[in-house]
C-alpha positions in Angstrom: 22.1 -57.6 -1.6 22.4 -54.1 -3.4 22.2 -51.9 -1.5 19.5 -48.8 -1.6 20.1 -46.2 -3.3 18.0 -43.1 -2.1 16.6 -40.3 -4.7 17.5 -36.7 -3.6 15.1 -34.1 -3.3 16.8 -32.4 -5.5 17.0 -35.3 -8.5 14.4 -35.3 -11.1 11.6 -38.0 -10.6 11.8 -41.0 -12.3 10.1 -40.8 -16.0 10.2 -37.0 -16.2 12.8 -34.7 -18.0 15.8 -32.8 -15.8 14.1 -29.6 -14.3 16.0 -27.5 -16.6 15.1 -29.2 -20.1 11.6 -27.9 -21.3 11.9 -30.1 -25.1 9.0 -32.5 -23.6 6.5 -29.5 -22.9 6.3 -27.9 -26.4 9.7 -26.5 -26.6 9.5 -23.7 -24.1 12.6 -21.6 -23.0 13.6 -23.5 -19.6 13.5 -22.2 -16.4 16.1 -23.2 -13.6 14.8 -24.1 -10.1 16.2 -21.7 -7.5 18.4 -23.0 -5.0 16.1 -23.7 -1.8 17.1 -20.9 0.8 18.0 -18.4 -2.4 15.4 -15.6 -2.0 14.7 -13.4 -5.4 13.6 -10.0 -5.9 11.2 -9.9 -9.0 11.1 -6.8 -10.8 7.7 -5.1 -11.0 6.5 -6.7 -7.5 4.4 -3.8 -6.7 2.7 -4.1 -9.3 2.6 -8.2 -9.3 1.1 -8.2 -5.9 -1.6 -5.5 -6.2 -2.8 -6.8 -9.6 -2.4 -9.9 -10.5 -1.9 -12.1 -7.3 -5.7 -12.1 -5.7 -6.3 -13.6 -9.4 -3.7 -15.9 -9.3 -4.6 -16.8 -5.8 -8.3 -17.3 -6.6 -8.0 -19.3 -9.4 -5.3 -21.5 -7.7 -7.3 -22.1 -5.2 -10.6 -23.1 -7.4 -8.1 -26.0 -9.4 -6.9 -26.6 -6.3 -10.5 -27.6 -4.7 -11.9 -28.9 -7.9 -9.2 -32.3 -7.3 -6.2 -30.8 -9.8 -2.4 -31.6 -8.7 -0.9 -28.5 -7.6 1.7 -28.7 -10.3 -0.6 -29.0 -13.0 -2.6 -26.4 -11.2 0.6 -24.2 -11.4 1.2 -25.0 -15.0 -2.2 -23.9 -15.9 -1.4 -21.0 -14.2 1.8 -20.1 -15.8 0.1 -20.8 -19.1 -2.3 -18.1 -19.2 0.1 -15.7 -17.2 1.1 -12.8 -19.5 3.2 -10.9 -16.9 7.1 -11.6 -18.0 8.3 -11.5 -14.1 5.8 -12.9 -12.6 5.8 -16.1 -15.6 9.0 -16.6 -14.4 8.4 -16.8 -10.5 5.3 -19.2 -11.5 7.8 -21.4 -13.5 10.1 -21.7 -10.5 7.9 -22.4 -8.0 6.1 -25.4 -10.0 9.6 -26.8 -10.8 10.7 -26.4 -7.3 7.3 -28.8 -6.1 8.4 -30.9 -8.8 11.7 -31.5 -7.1 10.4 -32.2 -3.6 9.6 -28.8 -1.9 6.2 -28.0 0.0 4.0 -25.6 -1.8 5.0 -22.3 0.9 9.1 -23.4 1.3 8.8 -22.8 -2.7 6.9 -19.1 -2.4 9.2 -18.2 0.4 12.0 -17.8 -2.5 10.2 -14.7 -3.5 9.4 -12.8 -0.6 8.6 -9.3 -2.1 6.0 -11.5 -4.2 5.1 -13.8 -1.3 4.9 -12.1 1.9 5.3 -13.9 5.8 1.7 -13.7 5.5 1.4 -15.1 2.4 3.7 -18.1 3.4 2.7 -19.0 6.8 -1.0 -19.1 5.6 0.1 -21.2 3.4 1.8 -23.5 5.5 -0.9 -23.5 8.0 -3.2 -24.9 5.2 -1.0 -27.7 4.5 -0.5 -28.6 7.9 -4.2 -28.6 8.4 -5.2 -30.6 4.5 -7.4 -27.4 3.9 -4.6 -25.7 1.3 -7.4 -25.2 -1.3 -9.3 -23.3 1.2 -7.0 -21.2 3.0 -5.5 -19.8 -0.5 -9.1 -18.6 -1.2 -8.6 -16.9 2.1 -5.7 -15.3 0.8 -7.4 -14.5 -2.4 -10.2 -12.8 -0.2 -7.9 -10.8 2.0 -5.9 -10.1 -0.8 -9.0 -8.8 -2.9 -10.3 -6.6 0.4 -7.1 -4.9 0.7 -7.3 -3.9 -2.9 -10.5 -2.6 -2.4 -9.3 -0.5 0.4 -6.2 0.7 -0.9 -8.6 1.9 -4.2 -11.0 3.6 -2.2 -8.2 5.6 0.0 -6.9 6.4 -3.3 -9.6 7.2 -5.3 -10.6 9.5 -2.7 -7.2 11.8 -2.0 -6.9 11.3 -6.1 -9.1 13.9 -6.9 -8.4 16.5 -4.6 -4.4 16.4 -5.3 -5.2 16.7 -9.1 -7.3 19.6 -8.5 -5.0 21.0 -6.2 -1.8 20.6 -8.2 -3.4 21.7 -11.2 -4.4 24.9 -9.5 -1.1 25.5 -8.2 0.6 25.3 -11.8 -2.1 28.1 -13.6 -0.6 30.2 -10.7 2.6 29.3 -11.2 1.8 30.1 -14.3 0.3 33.7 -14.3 2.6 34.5 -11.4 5.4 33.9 -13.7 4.4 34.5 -17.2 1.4 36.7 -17.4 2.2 39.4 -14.1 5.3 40.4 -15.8 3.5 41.6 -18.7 1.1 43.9 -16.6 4.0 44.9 -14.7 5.6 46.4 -17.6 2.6 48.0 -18.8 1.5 49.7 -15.3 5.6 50.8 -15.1 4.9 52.7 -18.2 2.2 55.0 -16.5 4.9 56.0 -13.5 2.0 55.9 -11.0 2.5 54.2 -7.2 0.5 50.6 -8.0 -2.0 49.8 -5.2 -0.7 46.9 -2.5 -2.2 43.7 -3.4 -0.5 44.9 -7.4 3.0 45.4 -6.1 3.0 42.3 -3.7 2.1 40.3 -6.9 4.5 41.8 -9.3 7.4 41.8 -6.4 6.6 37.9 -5.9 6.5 37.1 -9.8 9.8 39.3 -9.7 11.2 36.9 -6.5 9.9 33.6 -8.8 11.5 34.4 -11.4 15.1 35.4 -10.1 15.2 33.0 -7.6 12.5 30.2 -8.5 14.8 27.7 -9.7 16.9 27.8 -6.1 13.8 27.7 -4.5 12.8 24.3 -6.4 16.3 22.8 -5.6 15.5 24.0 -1.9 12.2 22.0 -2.7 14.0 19.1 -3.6 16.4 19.1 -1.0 13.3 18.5 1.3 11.8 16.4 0.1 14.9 14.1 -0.3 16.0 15.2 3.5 12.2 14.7 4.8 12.0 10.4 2.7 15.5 9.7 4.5 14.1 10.9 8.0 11.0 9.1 7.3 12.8 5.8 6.9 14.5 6.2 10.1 13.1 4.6 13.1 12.9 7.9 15.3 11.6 9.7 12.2 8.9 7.2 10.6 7.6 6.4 14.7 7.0 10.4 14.7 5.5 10.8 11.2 3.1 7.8 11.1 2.0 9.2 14.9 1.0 12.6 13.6 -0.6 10.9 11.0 -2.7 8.9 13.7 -3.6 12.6 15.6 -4.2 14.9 12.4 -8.0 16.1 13.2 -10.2 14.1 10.4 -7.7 12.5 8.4 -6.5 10.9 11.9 -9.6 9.2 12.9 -9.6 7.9 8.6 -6.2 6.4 9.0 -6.9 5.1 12.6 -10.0 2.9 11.3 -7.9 2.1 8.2 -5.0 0.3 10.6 -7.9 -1.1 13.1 -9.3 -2.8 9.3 -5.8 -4.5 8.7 -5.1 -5.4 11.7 -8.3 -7.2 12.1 -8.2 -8.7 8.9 -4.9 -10.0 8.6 -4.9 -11.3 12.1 -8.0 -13.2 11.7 -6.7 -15.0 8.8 -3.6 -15.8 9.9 -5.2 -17.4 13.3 -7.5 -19.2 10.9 -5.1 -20.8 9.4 -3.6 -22.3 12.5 -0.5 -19.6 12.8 0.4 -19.5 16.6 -0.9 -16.4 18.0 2.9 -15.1 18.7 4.2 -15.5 15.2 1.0 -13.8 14.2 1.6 -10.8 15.8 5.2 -10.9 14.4 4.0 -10.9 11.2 0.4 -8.6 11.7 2.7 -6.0 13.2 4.5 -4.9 9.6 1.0 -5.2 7.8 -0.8 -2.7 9.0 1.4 0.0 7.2 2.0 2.2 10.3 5.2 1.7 12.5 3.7 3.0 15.5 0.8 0.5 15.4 3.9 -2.0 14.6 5.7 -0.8 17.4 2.0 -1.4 19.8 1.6 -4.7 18.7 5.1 -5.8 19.0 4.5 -4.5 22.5 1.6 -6.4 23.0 3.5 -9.9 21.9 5.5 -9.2 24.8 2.5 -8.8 27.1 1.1 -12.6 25.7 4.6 -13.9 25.9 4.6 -13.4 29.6 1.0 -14.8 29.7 -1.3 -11.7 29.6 -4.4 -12.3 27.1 -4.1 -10.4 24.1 -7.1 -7.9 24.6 -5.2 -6.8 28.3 -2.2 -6.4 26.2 -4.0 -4.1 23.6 -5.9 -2.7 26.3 -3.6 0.6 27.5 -2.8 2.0 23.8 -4.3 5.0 21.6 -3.7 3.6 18.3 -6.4 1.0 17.7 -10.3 2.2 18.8 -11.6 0.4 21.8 -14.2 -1.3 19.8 -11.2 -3.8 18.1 -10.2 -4.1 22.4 -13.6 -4.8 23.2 -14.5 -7.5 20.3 -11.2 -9.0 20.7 -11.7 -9.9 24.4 -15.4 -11.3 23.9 -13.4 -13.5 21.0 -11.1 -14.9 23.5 -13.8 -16.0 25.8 -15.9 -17.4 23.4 -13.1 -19.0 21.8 -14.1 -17.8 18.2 -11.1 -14.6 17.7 -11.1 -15.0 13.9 -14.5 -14.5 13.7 -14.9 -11.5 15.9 -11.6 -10.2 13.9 -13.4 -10.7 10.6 -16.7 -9.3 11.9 -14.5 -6.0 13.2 -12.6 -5.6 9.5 -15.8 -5.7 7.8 -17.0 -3.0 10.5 -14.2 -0.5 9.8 -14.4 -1.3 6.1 -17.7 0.5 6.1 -16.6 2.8 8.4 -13.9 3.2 6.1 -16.1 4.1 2.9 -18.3 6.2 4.6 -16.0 8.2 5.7 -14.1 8.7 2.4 -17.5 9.3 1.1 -18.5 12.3 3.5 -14.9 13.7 3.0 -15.3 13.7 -0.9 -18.4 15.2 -0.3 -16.8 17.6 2.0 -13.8 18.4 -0.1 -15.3 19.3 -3.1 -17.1 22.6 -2.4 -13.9 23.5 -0.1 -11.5 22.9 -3.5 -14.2 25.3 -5.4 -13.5 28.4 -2.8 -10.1 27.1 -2.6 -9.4 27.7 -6.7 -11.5 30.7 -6.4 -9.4 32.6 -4.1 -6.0 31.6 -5.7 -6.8 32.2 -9.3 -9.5 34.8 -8.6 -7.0 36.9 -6.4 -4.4 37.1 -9.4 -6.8 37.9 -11.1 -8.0 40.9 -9.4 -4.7 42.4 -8.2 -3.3 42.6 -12.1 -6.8 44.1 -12.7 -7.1 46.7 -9.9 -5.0 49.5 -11.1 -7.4 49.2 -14.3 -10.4 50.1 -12.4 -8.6 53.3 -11.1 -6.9 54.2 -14.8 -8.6 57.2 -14.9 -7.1 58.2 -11.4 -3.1 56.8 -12.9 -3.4 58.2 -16.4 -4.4 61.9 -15.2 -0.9 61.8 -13.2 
């Protein structure tokens, strides 16, 4: 009796080429699998994730529901992908199916592409049979989040282009254009009226000491990012940006949206409701949010119902505490979560649309005193000329 002889994983399937070789698919450059456990950064994954992956996602999961194999869904995929990196990541993924591996063990190579969330959605939908459905979840969430992030952006866009472009014309004058009138009034020998000398005295400071003052500039900037990524330092910035009047109660509704959101998804999927908040706690982009819901796992750990848990904090509005307890009695949390994103979404927008709204006049007056005060302190000595030249 021979005796059996069992095909690794990691051994190419009977009838197809090694993993490596490419010669029977048109002659394309190979791609080796990554060893399972290996995890890769991909260069560009900003980018990769904010762009191109609600695409991929959605198209994946429309091959995916019409009856197409994964790994000709994935082929399909990296076919028509034009992104070098992100190519590549599809490549390794489809050969790593090909040699045995579930669909979210092979994205969990590339974390910085495919997040926990990401994964663990995944997985859920394969656990379930509904993987064509839960990755157009994904592709939803993922599309939403875009939206949002576009809209915060869009919003603080203008008013930091209009800000920073007024702050370079005085730059500008201060530097190039005050010294001239300086010179000219020094000629006369008359005493220059206030606002005049405190303009040519800082254009004189600016430009003896402007470039140590930039370095200073730097310094902090540099010094304020490295206390920012500490724990002490990020818990106190991301708190004042909770409690900043206005752009607070913005960023507050903005964390309430994620939060709801993600966590919805993820307990849609069929993600147990402690690894959840493990992985909901680093995606609502504020560490003291993280640091409340990671408090709140505890509380459901020892048995407490999530809404109790979230029940004592100031960072989410008590509308998300209020939802979430009538979801947990009704049994139906991922639906009250999604119906409490969608809430803050619009919240959200109107919001950024009253600040725009707001924001624009208060840039006008704001340019109008910068450039209009130069202005009239290099011109005030002019209206008293008479008054300088008789001296």
């Amino acid at each position: 009796m021979s005796p059996v002889v069992r095909r690794s994983n990691n051994q190419p399937r009977p009838g197809r080429p090694p993993s490596g070789s490419r010669a029977a698919r048109g002659g394309r450059p190979a791609a080796a699998s990554s060893p399972r456990g290996r995890r890769t950064r991909v260069p560009g994954a900003g980018k990769i994730v904010s762009d191109l992956l609600p695409g991929f996602s959605r198209q994946l999961s429309a091959m995916l529901a019409a009856g197409m194999p994964i790994v000709s869904a994935l082929e399909a995929l990296e076919e028509q992908t034009d992104n070098k990196n992100f190519k590549q990541v599809v490549t390794h993924v489809r050969l790593n199916i090909e040699n045995g591996s579930a669909l979210s063990d092979a994205l969990r190579q590339y974390p910085s592409v495919f997040d926990d969330l990401y994964c663990n959605m995944v997985r859920g939908g394969e656990s379930g049979g509904q993987l064509a459905e839960t990755i157009g979840r994904l592709a939803g969430f993922l599309e939403a989040s875009a939206r949002l992030r576009r809209k915060v952006r869009s919003a603080m866009m203008y008013p930091a282009i209009v800000f920073c472009i007024a702050m370079a014309i005085a730059t500008a004058m201060i530097v190039f254009i005050v010294p001239v009138f300086g010179d000219m009034f020094a000629d006369f020998g008359a005493e220059l009226p206030g606002p005049t000398q405190a303009l040519i005295d800082l254009s004189n400071g600016m430009r003896a000491y402007g470039l140590y003052v930039l370095a200073a500039v730097v310094a902090g900037v540099i010094l304020f990012k490295k206390w920012k990524a500490t724990e002490a330092g990020g818990m106190a910035f991301h708190g004042f940006l909770l409690r900043t009047p206005v752009f607070g109660e913005l960023n507050r509704k903005v964390v309430a949206a994620r939060f709801a959101r993600t966590f919805g998804h993820l307990i849609k999927s069929g993600v147990p409701i402690l690894h959840a908040l493990n992985i909901v706690s680093g995606a609502t982009g504020n560490k003291l949010a993280r640091r409340v819901i990671l408090d709140a796992r505890n509380g459901v750990e020892k048995g407490e119902p999530l809404s109790t848990a979230l029940g004592n904090q100031t960072v989410f509005p008590i509308m998300v505490v209020r939802m979430l307890q009538a979801g947990e009695k009704t049994g139906r949390v991922d639906e009250m979560m999604d119906r409490i994103a969608n809430y803050y979404d619009d919240e959200v927008d109107t919001m950024l649309a009253g600040l725009t709204s707001m924001l624009e006049p208060l840039l006008m007056v704001f340019l109008g005193v910068v450039i209009g005060g130069i202005v009239l302190c290099m011109f005030l000595p002019i209206f008293k000329m008479g008054e300088v030249v008789s001296r």
